[in-house]
N, C-alpha and C positions, 0 to 999 in steps of 0.2 A: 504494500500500500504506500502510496505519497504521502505529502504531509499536508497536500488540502485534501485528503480522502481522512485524514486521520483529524482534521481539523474539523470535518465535516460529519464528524462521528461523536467528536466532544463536544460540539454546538447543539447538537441532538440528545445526547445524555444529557448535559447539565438545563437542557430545555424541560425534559424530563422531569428533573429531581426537584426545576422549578415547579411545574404544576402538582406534582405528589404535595409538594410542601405548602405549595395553597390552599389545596385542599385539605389535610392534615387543622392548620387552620383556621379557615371557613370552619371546620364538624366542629372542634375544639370549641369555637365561639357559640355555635348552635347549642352545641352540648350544656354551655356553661352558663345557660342566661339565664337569668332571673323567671321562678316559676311561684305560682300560687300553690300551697299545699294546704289542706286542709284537717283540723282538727276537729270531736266534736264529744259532745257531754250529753248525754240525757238529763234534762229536766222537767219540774212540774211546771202548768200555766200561770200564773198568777190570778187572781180574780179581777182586777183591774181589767186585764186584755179580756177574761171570758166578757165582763159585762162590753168591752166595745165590740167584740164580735157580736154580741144579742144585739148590740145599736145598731151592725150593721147585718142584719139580718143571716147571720152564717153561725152558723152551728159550731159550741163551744168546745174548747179542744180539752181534753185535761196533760195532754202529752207533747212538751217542747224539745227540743234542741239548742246546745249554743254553739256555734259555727265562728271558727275562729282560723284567720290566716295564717298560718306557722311557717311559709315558706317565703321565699326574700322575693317576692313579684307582686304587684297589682294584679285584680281581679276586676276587670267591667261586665255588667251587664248578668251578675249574679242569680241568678233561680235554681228555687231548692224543686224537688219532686221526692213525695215515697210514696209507692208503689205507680207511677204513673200520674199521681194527684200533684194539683201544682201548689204547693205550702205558701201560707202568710210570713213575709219578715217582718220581723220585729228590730224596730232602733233599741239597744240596750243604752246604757249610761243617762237617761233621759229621764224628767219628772215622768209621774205617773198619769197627769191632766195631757200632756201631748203624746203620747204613745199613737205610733202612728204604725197601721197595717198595710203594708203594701207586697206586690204580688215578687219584684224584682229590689235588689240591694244596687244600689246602682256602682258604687266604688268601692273596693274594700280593700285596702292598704294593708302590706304586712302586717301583724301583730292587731291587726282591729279585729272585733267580734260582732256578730248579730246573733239574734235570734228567733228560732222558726219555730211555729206552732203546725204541729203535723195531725191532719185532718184526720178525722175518723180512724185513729189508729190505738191500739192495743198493743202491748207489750206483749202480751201472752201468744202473740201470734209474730212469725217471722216478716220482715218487710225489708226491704232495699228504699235506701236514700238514695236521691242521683244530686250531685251538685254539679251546672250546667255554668260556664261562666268564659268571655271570651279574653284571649290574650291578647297583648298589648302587641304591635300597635293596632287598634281596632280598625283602621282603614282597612286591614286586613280579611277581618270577617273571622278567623280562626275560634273555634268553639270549641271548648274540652269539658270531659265529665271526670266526675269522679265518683263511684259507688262505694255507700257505706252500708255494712248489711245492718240489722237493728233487730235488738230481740228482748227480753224480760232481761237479758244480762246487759244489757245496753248496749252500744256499735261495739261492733265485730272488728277487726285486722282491715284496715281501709286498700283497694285497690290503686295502684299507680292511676294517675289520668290518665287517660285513653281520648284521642280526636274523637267529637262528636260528631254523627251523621248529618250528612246535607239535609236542609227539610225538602 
């Protein structure tokens, strides 16, 4: 071989070792970003929230949840579901006169908590939580769940998120 054949072989290797190594990383960065994890506690309702659910014509829950960020990412666009039912959030840290019921947590920062009142459910029977919440950047669209099972022992071993299905 000449030495523009062998020139022509090391411009192509070390072209090589460049793209391995971008990609290497690009995964590294994907790998390492900032993710929502979620935490959660069985709790009783309070009677304050039953009486606003009776104002607001929905049927009193005796069985909550507190839902808490434990992982270093934001969460937009928050919704709980158990068994397929779409749960009330509850604002925690708040007086008891503004307690406000809504269907979606709209932000939820590391380390912040809410609280969800889970509709017609029994301990004494098995149920699956889904937490449904999209990642950052939301121009994105990207939608993740996460499954927590729930039973008379309270949440079970929580599943990794998994991408949620297109609707």
């Amino acid at each position: 071989m000449t030495v523009e054949e062998w020139a022509a072989v090391a411009a192509w290797i070390a072209a090589g070792v460049a793209v391995a190594s971008t990609a290497v990383t690009l995964w590294l960065q994907w790998w390492q970003r900032a993710q929502p994890e979620w935490g959660a506690m069985t709790t009783g309702v309070g009677r304050s929230v039953q009486v606003k659910m009776e104002a607001l014509g929905r049927s009193p829950a005796a069985v909550g949840a507190e839902l808490t960020n434990v992982g270093d990412g934001a969460a937009f666009d928050v919704r709980v579901t158990v068994d397929g039912m779409p749960c009330e959030v509850i604002e925690l840290d708040t007086s008891t006169s503004s307690i406000r019921l809504m269907p979606v947590a709209g932000l939820v920062m590391p380390g912040a908590r809410f609280g969800v009142v889970l509709p017609k459910t029994r301990l004494d029977e098995e149920h699956q939580v889904v937490i449904a919440w999209t990642a950052s950047p939301t121009r994105w669209g990207r939608r993740w769940e996460q499954s927590l099972p729930l039973s008379h022992e309270g949440f079970g071993v929580r599943l990794p998120a998994a991408r949620a299905p297109r609707p």
